[in-house]
Structure formats: structure tokens, C-alpha cells
C-alpha positions as CSV (number, residue, x, y, z in Angstrom):
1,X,0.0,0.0,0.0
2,X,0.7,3.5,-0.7
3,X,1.8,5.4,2.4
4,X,-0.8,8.1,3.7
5,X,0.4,11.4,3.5
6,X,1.0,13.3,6.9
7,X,-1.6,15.2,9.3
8,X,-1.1,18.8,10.0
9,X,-1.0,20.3,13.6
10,X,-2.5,24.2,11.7
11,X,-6.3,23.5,11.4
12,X,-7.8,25.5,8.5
13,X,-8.9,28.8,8.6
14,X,-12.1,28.0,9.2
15,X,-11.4,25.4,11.7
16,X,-13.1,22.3,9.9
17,X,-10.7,20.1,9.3
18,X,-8.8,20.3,12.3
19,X,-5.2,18.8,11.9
20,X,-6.6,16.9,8.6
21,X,-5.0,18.3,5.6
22,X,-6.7,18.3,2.2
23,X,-3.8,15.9,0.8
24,X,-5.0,13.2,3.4
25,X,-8.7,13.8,2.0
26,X,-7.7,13.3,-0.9
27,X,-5.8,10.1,-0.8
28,X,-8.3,8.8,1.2
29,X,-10.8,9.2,-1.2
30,X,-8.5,7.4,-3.6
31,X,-9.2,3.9,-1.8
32,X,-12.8,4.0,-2.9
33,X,-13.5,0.7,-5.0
34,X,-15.1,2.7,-8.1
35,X,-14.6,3.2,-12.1
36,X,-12.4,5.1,-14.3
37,X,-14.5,8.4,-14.9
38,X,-16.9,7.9,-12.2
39,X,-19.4,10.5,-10.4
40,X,-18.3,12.5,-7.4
41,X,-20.0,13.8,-4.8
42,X,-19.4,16.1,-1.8
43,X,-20.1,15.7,1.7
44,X,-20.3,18.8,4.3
45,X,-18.9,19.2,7.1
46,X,-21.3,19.8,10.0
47,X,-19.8,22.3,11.9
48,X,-19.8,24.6,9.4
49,X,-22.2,22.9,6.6
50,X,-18.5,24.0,4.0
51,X,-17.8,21.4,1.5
52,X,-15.5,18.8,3.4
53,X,-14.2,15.8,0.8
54,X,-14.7,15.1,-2.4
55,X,-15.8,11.6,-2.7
56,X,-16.0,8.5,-6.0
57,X,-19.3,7.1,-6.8
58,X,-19.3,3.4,-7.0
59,X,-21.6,2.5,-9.8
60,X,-23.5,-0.8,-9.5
61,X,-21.1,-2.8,-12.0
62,X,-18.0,-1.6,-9.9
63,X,-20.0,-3.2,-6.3
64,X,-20.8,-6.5,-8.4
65,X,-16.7,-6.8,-9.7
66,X,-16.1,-6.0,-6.1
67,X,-18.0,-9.0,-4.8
68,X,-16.0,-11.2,-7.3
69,X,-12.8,-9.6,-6.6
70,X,-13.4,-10.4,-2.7
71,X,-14.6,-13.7,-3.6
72,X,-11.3,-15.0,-4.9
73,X,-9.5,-12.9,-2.3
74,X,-11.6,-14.6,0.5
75,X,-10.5,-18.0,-0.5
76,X,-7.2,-17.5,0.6
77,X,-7.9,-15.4,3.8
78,X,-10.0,-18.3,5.0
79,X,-7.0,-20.6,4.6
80,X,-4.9,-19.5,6.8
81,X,-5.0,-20.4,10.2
82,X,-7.2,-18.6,12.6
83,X,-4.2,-17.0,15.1
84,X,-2.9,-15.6,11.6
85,X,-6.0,-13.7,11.2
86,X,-6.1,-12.5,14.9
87,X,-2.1,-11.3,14.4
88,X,-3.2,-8.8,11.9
89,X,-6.2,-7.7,14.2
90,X,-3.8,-7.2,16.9
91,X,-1.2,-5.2,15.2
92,X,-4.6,-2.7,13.8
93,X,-5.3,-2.7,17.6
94,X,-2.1,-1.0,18.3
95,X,-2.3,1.1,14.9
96,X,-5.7,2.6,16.0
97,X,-4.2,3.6,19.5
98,X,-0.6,5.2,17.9
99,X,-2.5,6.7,15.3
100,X,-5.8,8.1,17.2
101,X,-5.1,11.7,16.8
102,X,-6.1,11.6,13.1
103,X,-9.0,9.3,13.5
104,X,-10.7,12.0,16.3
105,X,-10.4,14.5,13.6
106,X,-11.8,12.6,11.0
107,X,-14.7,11.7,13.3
108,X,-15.3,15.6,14.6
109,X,-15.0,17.0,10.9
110,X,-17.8,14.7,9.1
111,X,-20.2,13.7,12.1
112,X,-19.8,16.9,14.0
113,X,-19.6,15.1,17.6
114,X,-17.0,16.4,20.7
115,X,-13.9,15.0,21.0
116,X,-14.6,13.0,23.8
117,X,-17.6,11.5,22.2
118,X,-15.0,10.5,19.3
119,X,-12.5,9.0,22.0
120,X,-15.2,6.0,23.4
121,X,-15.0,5.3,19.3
122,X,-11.3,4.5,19.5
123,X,-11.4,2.5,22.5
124,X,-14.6,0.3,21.5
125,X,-12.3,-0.5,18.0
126,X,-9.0,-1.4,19.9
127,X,-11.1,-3.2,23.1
128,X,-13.0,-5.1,19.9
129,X,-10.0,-5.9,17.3
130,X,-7.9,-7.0,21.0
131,X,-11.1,-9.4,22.3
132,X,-12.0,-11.0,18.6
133,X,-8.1,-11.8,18.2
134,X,-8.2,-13.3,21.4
135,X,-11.5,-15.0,21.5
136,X,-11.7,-15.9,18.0
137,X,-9.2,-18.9,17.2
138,X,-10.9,-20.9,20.3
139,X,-14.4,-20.4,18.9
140,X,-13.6,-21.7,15.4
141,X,-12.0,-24.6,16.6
142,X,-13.6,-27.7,15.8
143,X,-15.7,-28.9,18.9
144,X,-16.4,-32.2,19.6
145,X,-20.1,-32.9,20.4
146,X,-22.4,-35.9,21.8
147,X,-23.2,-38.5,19.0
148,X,-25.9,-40.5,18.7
149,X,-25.0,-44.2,20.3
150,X,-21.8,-43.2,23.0
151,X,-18.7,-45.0,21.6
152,X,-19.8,-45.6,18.7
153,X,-21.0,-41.9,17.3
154,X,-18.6,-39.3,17.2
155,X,-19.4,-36.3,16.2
156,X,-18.0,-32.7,15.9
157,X,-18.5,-29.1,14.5
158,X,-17.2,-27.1,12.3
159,X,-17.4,-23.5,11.4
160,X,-17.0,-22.4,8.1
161,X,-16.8,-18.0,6.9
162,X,-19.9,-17.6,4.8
163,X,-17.5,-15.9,1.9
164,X,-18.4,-12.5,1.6
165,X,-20.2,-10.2,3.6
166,X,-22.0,-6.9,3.0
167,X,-21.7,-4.2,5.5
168,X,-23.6,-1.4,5.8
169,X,-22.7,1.1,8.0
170,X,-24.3,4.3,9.6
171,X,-23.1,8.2,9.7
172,X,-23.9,8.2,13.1
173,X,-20.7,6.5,15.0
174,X,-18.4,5.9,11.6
175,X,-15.3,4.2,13.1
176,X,-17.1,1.6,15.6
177,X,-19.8,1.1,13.2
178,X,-17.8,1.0,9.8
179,X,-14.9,-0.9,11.8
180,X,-16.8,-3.2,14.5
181,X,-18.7,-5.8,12.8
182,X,-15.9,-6.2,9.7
183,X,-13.3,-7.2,12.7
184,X,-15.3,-9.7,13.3
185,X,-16.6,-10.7,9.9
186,X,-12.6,-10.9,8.9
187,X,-11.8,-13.3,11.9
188,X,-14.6,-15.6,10.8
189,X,-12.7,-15.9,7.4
190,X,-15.0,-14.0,5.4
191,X,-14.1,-10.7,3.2
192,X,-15.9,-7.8,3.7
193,X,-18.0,-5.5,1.0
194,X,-18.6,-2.3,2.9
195,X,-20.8,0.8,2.6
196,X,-20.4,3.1,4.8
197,X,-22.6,6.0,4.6
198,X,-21.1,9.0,2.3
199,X,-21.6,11.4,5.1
200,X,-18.7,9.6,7.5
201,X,-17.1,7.5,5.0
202,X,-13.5,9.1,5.7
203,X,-13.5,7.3,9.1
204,X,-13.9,3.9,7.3
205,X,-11.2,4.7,4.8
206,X,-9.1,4.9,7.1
207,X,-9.1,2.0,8.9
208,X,-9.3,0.3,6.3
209,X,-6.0,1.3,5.2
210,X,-4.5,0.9,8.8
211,X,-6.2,-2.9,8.6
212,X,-4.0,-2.9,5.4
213,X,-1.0,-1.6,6.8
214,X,-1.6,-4.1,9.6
215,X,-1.4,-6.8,7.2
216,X,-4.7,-7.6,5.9
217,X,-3.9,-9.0,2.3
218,X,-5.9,-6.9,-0.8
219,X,-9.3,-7.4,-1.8
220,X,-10.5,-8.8,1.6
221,X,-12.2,-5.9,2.6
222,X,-13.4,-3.1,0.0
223,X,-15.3,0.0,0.7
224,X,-17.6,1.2,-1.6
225,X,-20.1,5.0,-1.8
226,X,-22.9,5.4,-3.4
227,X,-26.9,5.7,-2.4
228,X,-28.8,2.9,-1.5
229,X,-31.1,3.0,-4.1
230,X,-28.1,3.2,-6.7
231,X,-25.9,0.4,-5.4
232,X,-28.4,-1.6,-2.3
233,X,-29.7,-4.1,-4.9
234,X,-26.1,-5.1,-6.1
235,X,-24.9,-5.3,-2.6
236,X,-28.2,-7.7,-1.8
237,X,-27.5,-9.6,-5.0
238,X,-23.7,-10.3,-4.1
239,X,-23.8,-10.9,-0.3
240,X,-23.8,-14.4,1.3
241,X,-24.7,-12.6,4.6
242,X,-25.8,-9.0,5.3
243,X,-25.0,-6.9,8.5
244,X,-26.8,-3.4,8.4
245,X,-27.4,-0.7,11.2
246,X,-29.8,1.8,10.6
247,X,-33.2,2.4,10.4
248,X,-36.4,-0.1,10.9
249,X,-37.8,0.7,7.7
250,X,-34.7,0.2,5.6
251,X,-33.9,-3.1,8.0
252,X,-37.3,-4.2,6.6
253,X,-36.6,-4.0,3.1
254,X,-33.0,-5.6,3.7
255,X,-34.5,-8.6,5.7
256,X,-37.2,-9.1,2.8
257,X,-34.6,-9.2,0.0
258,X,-32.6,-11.7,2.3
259,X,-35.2,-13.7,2.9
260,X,-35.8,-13.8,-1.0
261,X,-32.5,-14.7,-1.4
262,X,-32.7,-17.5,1.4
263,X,-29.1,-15.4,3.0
264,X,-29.0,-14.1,6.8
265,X,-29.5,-10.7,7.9
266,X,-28.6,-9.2,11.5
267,X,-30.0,-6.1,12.0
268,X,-29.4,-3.6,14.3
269,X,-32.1,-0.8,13.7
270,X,-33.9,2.1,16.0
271,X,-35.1,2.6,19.3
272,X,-37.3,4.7,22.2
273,X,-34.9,3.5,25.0
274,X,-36.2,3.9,28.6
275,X,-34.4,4.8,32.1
276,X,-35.8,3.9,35.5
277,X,-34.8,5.4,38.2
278,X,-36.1,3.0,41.1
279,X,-37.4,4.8,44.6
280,X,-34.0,3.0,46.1
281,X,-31.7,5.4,43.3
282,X,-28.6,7.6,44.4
283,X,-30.1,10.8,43.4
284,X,-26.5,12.1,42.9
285,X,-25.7,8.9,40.8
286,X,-28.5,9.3,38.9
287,X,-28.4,12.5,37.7
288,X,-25.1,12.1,36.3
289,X,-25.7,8.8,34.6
290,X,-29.2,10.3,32.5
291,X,-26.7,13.0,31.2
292,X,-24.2,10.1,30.1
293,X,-27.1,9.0,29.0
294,X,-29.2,11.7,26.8
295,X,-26.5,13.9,25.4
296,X,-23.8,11.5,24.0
297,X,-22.8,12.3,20.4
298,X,-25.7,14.8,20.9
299,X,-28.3,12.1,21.0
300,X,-27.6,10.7,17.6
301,X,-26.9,7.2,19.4
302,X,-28.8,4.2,19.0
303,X,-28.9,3.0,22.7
304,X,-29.6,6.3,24.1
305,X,-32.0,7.3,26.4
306,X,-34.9,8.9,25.2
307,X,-37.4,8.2,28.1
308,X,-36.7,8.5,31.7
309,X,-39.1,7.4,34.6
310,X,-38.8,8.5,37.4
311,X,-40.3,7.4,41.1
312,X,-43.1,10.1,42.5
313,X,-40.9,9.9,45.6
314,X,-38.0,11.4,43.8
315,X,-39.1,13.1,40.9
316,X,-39.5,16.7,41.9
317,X,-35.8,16.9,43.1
318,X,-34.1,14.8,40.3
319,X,-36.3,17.0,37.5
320,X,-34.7,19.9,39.6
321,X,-31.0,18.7,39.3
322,X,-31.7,17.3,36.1
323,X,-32.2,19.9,35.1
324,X,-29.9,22.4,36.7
325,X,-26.9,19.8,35.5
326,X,-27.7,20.0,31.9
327,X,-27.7,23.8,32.1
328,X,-24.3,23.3,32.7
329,X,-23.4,21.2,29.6
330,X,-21.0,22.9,27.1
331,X,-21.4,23.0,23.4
332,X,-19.4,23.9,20.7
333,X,-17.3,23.0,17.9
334,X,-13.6,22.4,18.9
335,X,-10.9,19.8,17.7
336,X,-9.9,19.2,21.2
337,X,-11.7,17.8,24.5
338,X,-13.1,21.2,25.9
339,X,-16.9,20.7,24.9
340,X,-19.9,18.3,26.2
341,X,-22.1,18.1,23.4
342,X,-21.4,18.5,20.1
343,X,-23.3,19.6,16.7
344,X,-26.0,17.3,14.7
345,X,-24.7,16.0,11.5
346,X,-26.8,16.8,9.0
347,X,-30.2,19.5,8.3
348,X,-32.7,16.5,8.5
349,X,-31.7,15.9,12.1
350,X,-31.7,19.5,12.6
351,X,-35.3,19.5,11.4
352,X,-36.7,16.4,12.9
353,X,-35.6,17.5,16.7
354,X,-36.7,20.8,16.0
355,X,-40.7,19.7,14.9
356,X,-41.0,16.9,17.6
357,X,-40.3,19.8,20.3
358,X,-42.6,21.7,18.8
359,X,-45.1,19.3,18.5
360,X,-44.6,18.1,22.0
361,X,-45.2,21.7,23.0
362,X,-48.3,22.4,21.1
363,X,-49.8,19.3,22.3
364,X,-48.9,20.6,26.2
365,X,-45.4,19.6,27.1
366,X,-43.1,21.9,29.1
367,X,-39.7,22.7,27.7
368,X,-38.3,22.1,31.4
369,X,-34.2,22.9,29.3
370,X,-33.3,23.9,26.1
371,X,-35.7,23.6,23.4
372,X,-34.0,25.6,20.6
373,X,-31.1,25.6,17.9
374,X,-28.1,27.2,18.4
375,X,-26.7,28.9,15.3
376,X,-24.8,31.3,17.1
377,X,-22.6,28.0,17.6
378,X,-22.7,26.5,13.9
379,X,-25.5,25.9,11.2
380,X,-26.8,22.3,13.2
381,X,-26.5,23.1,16.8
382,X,-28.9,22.3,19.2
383,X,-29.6,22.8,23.1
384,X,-29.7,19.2,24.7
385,X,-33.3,19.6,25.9
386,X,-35.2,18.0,28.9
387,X,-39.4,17.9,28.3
388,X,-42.2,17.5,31.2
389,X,-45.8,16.6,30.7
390,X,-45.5,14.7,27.4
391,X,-48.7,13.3,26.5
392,X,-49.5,10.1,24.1
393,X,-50.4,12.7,21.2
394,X,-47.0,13.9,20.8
395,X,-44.5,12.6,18.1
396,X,-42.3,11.9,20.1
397,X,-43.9,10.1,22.8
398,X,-43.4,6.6,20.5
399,X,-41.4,7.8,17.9
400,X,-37.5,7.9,17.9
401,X,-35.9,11.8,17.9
402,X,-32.5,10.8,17.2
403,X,-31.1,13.8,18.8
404,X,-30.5,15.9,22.2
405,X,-33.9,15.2,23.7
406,X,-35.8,13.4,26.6
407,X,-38.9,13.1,28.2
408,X,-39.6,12.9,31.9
409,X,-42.1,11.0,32.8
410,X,-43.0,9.8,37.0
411,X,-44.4,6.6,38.1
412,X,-45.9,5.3,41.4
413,X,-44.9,1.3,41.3
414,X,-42.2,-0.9,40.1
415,X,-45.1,-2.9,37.9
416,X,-46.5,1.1,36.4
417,X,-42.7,1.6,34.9
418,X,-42.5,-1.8,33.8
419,X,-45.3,-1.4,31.5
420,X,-44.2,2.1,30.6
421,X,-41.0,1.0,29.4
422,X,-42.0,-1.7,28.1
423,X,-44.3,0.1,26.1
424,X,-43.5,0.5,23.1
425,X,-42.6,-1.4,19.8
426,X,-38.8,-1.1,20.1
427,X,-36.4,-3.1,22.5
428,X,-32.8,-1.8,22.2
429,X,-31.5,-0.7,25.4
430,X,-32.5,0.3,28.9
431,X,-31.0,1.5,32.4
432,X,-32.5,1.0,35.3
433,X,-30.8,2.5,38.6
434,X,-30.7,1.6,42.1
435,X,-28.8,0.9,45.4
436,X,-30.2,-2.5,45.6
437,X,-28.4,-4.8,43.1
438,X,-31.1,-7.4,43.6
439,X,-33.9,-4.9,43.5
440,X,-32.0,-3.6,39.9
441,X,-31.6,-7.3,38.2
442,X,-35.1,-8.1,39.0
443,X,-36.8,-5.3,37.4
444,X,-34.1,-5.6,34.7
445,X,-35.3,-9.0,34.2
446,X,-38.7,-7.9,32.9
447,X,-38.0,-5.2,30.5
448,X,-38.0,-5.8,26.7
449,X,-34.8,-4.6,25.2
450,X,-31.6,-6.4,24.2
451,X,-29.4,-5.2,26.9
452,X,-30.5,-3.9,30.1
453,X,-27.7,-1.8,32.1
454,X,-28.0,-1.3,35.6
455,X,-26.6,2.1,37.2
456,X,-25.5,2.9,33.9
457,X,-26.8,4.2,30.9
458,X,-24.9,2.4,27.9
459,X,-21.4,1.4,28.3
460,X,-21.2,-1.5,30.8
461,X,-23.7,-3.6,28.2
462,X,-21.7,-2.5,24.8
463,X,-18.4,-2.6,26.4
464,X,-19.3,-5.7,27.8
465,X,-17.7,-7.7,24.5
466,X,-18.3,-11.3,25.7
467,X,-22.4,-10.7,26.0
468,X,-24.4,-10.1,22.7
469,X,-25.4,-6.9,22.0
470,X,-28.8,-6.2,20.1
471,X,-32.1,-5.6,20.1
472,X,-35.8,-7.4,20.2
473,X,-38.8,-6.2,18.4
474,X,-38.5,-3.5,16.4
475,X,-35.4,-2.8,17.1
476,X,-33.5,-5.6,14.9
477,X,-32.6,-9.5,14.5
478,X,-29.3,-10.7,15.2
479,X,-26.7,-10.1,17.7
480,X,-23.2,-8.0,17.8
481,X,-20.4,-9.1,20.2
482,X,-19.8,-11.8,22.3
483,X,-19.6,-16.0,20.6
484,X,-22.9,-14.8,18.4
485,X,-21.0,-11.8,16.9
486,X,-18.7,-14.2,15.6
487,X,-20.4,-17.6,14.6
488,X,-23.1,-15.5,12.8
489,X,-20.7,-15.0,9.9
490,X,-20.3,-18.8,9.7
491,X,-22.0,-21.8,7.7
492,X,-22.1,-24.6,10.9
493,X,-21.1,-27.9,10.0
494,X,-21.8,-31.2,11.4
495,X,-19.5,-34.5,10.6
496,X,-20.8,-37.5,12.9
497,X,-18.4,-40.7,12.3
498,X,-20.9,-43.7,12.8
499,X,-18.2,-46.6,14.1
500,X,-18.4,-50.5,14.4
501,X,-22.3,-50.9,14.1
502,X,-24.6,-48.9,12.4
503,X,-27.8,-47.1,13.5
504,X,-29.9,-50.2,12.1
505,X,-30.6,-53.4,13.5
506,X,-28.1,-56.1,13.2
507,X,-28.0,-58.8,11.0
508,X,-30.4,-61.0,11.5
509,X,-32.4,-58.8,13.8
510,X,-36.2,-58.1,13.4
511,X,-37.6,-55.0,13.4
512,X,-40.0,-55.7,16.6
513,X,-36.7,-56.5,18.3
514,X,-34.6,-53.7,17.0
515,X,-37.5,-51.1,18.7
516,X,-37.5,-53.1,22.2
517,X,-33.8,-52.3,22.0
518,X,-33.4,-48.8,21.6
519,X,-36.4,-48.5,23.9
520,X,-34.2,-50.7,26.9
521,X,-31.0,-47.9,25.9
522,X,-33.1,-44.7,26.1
523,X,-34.2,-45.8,29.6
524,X,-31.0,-47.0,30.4
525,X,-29.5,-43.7,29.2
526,X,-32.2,-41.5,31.0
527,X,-31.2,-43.3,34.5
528,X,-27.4,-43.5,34.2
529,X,-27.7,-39.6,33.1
530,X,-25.5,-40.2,30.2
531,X,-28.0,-38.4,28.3
């Protein structure tokens, strides 16, 4: 590979880029799988909505010679031995940590999010690359299993890589979802097709060449831009598995055209996440964990909290400090770790926070913080904003905002915010806190979402990377992380070795006999607990 050209420690005069140069844009955009004379477009950088990179169209004839060209590269990934693999994910982990300067401005100029919103990307893509390496040659192994007659059956399972995956990645956290589920895609054996969305597709093109630099032969993993009604039906028609994030209605489409095409899907789509905070809560705990867990990446975060209940008994004084604590949140635009909240990425985020306040307001909520854009701040700015006396005929009382904005909402009885969370169609994520650990995991128990976190808003389920992460209902199929992140890009195999006698009776053997038989060994084998 070509060597990328150098960062810059002068941002621009406008103070987009950061310490990004134009030359690095512009390589970058280089490793885009597209056609001689191909379209271009331009993405914009959301602090400033100024042009940011000028980007290659992939045509749908370029996506389907990229599926053949990673078909014949996947053959020889997959043949070499699984801790070969997990060297090269362990020298990107190391990459991605020397290098993470350039990846947080690359993350800040085309999603618009703080610094230190940026930073929990670069950590989730080291702490993933270092526990798939790890994890991953012990859960391909062949594993002996149970046969039919013990002693004579013996049986075992094998995992093979599907061949070639699609990925399709959102805008709205572009290095650990462009970079998460292809680490683990690659350690199955599989190579990767990848679209990341145009808005944030610098972050993936750049670890994709430090995946290269760390050894990843070429061809395994190509990146490809373009619309998904341009290029989606050549991606569907080339994948032997799809992984998308994004929204229900497009995960809808995706999972009929797999189904069509008899392939697997794992979805990870939207959700209306809920927080509890039990009658037993720290106040003082509390109150910090709902800001961890409103404001992130200024709400653009799929496991965000956009509901919070909270106990009669305590809901006057945490709506106070609620309150008063997000007054004191910090936004801005700034290539360095000074700010709290960061700007939206694009105008139809903008607009879709701006009409569900306003809707929630006309229909009689109370804009308890915030409430308004900030273009003092930059074109896409807006105040993380707390609502009271939300009623069912608002928007955004079902539907998901997608931004810096939550509703508070009191309850009377553990069973009253059971139901309220719980209703809903989505089942991403959900935090419940308390001082009673048992008190937590029981109510925990009973909510519908993927992951359930408790005196925390997010991070101890995600960063938890030997549990599945994902979500039930409308909120997706499939799981991320953990054994199931892994096997899910694999074709299981079963080879059972029948040895000495067959599973028939023996010469000379009636039928009538052969049945009292097996019937005398499944008793035997239900009272010896062999079986």
C-alpha cells in the first residue's frame, strides 16, 4: 500500500478540518473501489455545513466486480490459520491507538460530535480488534459434540466463513460502526464488502488502510459510496450474509430481500430507550448517569435514552437537578476535548428535533431545558433539551428523535414503569438505577430490550464484548459481540463418524426386536444420566 500522507497540527482557517490536511482527504478518497471516470459527490462538514471531501461514486457494476474480486480474495484469507488472522487484528489494535489523533479529527470534521464522544470510538475498536483476536481462534476450533450411540457416534462441529459479507454502516458512529462488525466478519474468514454511509465514509477509509498496513492482504475488505437506491440491490445480489445498522424501515426491506435470497441478515435498527430510576436510586448517581445517557454524540446514538421514569418519591428533586446539571453542559465546535455536546450531523436531524419539540409543546409539554437551535454555535447546533408533561399525542412520545432530547415522565410502582417502558414497539436498550443490586436485576429481568444496564446508561452492556449486543422487536434481529458476533458469519457444519455398528438393526435382527432395544438404551441412558 501507498503510504498516507501526513496530518497537520495548523487546522484551517475556518477550523473544519482540524489537523486533517486536504492531501489526506484526498488520498483517502483514492481507496474508494469505483470506475475510471466515475461520479463524485461532496459531503459537508457539519460544523460549518463547508464542503469537506470530495468523494467517487461506486456504480453498481463496480459493487458486483467488487463482490468477485473479494470472492477470490476470501479463498485465501479463509486458509490461513485462525491466530494468523487474529495477528493482523492485533497489530490494527495497536495502529488505531498510535495513530488516534487523526481518527478523532476525522470523526469531529464529518459527524460533527465532541472530542470525547469520538474517544469512546477509538477505544470500542481497539477493546473489539484485541477481544476477537483473542476469542476468536478458540471459537472456530472444531468442537467435539455428543453423537448418537456413545462410543460408537462421534461427532463434531465445524465452522465455516460464509464468503463475503456486506456491510452497511451508519453516519452516526463511523469508526465503531464501519470498523466493528468487519473485525469480526474478517476473523470468521469472510471478506468484507462495505458501505459506509457517504456522510462519514473518511473514518472507514481509514481503517481500512490501517487494517492494510496491519497486514490484511488486498481485496479482503473493499469499501464502496454510493446511495442505496443506486448500489443496495447489487450489494443484496452479491452478499452471502448482510449486516446493516440503521433504520427499521430500511432493515425491513434488507431482511425481505434476504429472505428472498434465502441469505441471513442481522439487524441492528432504531429505538425509544427507557431509564428507571427506582425509589431505592442515588439521586447524585443518577443524575449524572441520565446526562451520560441523553446527550452522547448529541443524542444521535442508538442505545440512548430517550425516556426517563422516574419514582413520584424522587421526581421533583431529580427534574430539579436534572435539570440544573444540563444547564451546565458545554457546546461547541472544537478539535480538542473542551466541549460536552457536540453539533447534529446533518439539516434533516436539525429539522426532525426541531418539529418533535414543537409538536410536543403544542400538544402541552413543558420545555423544562433547552428547546432551541443554536446557530450562534454552527449551522446544526442544538440545546440538549429535557421535556415534562409529554402526553401520548405527541410525536415523540413513540417515535425515535434521534437527537439531544428526553422526556420525563413519574411513576408510582415498580409494575407502572415496567409497563411504561416496556411500552412501546422497540427493544434496544434500557438502564435502570438503584442501590439495591437485587432490586436492579429483578426489574431488569422484565423489560423488553436487548441489553438492560444497571446504574449505567450504555457502556457497561456494549463494552461488555463477551455478551451479545442487540435488540428485540422492532429494534432488529441478530446479535453484535460476544460468541454470536462471531459464529453469525459462519456456515455450521456437522460430521458424525458412525463406528463399528450402524444405526440399524443387526443382522439377522427383526424390526420388533430392534425397537425393544433402543427402547431398553433410552431408559437405560435416561437413568445413568448419560443423556
Amino acid at each position: 500500500m501507498t503510504t498516507a500522507p501526513t496530518t497537520s497540527t495548523t487546522p484551517s482557517a475556518s477550523g473544519v478540518l482540524g489537523s486533517i490536511t486536504p492531501a489526506l482527504l484526498a488520498w483517502l478518497a483514492t481507496r474508494v473501489t469505483a470506475a475510471a471516470g466515475h461520479d463524485t459527490v461532496t459531503t459537508l462538514a457539519p460544523y460549518t455545513l463547508e464542503p469537506l471531501a470530495t468523494l467517487p461514486v461506486s456504480s453498481p457494476k463496480v459493487v458486483t466486480e467488487a463482490f468477485l474480486t473479494a470472492r477470490e480474495a476470501q479463498r485465501a484469507w479463509a486458509a490461513r490459520p485462525a491466530r494468523d488472522r487474529a495477528a493482523v487484528l492485533l497489530r490494527f489494535h495497536d495502529l488505531v491507538l498510535d495513530r488516534q489523533d487523526a481518527a478523532l479529527d476525522l470523526m469531529q470534521a464529518e459527524n460533527g460530535k465532541t472530542r470525547r464522544d469520538a474517544f469512546l470510538e477509538i477505544t470500542d475498536i481497539a477493546a473489539t480488534a484485541r477481544y476477537y483476536a483473542r476469542k476468536g481462534p478458540s471459537l472456530l476450533k472444531p468442537r467435539r459434540r455428543r453423537g448418537t450411540i456413545p462410543g460408537l457416534t462421534r461427532t463434531r462441529e465445524l465452522h465455516h466463513p460464509k464468503g463475503v459479507i456486506a456491510v452497511i454502516s451508519p453516519w452516526n458512529y463511523p469508526l465503531s460502526m464501519a470498523a466493528g462488525d468487519t473485525i469480526a466478519a474478517l476473523m470468521a474468514g469472510n471478506a468484507v464488502v462495505q458501505k459506509p454511509d457517504t456522510q462519514t465514509a473518511l473514518t472507514a477509509l481509514w481503517a481500512h488502510e490501517l487494517l492494510a498496513e496491519a497486514g490484511l492482504p488486498a481485496g479482503v475488505w473493499q469499501l464502496v459510496v454510493g446511495s442505496g437506491s443506486s448500489i443496495g440491490p447489487a450489494l443484496m445480489a452479491g452478499a452471502d450474509y448482510v449486516m446493516f445498522t440503521g433504520s427499521t424501515a430500511t432493515g425491513r426491506s434488507i431482511a425481505r430481500d434476504a429472505g428472498e435470497r434465502l441469505i441471513g441478515a442481522s439487524l441492528e435498527l432504531g429505538g425509544k430507550n427507557p431509564m428507571l430510576v427506582l425509589a431505592d436510586a442515588d439521586l447524585d448517581q443518577a443524575v449524572e448517569g441520565a446526562i451520560r445517557a441523553c446527550f452522547p454524540s448529541a443524542g444521535q446514538l442508538c442505545v440512548s435514552i430517550e425516556r426517563l421514569y422516574v419514582h413520584d418519591s424522587l421526581y421533583d428533586e431529580f427534574t430539579t437537578r436534572f435539570a440544573a446539571r444540563t444547564r451546565e453542559l458545554t457546546l461547541g465546535a472544537g478539535f480538542d476535548y473542551g466541549y460536552d455536546v457536540g453539533s447534529l450531523t446533518n439539516p434533516a436531524q436539525l429539522s426532525t428535533v426541531t418539529a418533535h419539540v414543537d409538536d410536543a409543546v403544542a400538544t402541552g409539554a413543558t420545555v423544562l431545558v433547552g428547546g432551541r437551535a443554536r446557530p450562534d454555535l454552527g449551522p446544526l447546533f442544538y440545546e440538549p433539551t429535557i421535556l415534562t408533561g409529554v402526553t401520548s399525542d405527541a410525536v415523540c412520545y413513540r417515535a425515535e428523535t434521534f437527537g439531544p432530547l428526553v422526556s420525563v415522565y413519574p411513576y408510582s410502582t415498580d409494575e407502572e414503569a415496567i409497563a411504561l417502558a416496556n411500552d412501546t414497539e422497540y427493544g434496544l436498550n434500557a438502564s435502570v438505577w438503584t442501590t439495591s443490586p437485587r432490586h436492579g436485576r429483578q426489574v431488569a429481568a422484565q423489560i423488553h430490550a436487548g441489553t438492560v444496564n444497571i446504574n449505567e446508561a450504555f457502556a457497561a452492556a456494549w463494552g461488555s464484548l463477551d455478551a451479545p449486543m442487540g435488540g428485540m422487536g422492532d429494534s432488529g434481529l441478530g446479535r453484535r459481540h460476544g460468541a454470536d458476533g462471531l459464529l453469525k458469519y459462519t456456515e455450521a457444519q456437522t460430521i458424525a463418524h458412525q463406528r463399528l455398528h450402524p444405526i440399524a438393526p443387526a443382522r439377522g435382527m427383526d424390526h420388533d426386536t430392534f425397537a425393544k432395544a433402543i427402547t431398553t438404551g433410552l431408559r437405560l441412558l435416561k437413568r445413568t444420566r448419560l443423556r
